[in-house]
N, C-alpha and C positions, 0 to 999 in steps of 0.2 A: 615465556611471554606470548601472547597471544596475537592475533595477526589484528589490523583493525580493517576496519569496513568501511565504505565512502562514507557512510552517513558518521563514522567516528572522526572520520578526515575534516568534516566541514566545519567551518565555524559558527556559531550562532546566527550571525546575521546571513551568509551564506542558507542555512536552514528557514530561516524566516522570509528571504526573497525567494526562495522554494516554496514553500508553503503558500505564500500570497500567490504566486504564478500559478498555481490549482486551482486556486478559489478565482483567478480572475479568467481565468481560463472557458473557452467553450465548452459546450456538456461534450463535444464528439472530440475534443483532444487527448491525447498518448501520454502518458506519463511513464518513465523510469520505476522500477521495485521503489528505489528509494523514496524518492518521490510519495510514494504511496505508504510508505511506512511511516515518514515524517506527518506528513496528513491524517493519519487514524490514529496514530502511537502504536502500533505495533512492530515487528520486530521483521527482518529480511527473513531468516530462519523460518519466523512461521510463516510469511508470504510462502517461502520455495516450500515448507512442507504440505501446505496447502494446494499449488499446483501437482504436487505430485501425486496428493490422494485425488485428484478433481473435487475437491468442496469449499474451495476457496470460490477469487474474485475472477469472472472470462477474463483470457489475455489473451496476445497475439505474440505469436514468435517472429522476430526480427529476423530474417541469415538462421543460423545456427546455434548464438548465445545471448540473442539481446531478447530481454523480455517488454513489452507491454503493454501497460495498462489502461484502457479508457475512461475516464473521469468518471461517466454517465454510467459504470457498471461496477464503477468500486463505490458510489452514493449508493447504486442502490443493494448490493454485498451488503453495505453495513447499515443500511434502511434497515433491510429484515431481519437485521439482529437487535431490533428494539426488543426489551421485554422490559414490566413493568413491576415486577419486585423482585428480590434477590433470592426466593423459594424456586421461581422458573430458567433460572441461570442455571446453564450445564455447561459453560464454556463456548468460546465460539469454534 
């Protein structure tokens, strides 16, 4: 059995007053991994292997294990992964 993860822990509605508190949120507010992952759909996994390469979203290290994120820099992370047909898609 496999271990679960906050964002498995939450409930739906828990995830959706997460979600709204990003979107109502200032552009210079901190957001949690999770946080960030529930708001673009992506996954914790690739959040952490993306800090590890550096070609993810900037973050700020908290102490020694808290990670996070600034609103104003995960909008614009996935701003520039616009593309406009599925021929120029190489993954993000």
């Amino acid at each position: 059995m496999s271990r679960l993860t906050k964002l498995d822990r939450m409930t739906p509605e828990e995830k959706l007053i997460e979600t709204s508190r990003f979107w109502s949120s200032p552009m210079n507010a901190y957001f949690p991994p999770e946080t960030i992952a529930l708001v673009f759909n992506v996954s914790l996994s690739w959040l952490q292997l993306k800090r590890c390469t550096g070609s993810g979203i900037q973050f700020t290290k908290v102490g020694s294990r808290k990670i996070r994120y600034q609103k104003e820099d995960a909008l614009e992370f996935f701003d520039q992964k616009k593309i406009q047909n599925t021929t120029m898609y190489s993954g993000l």
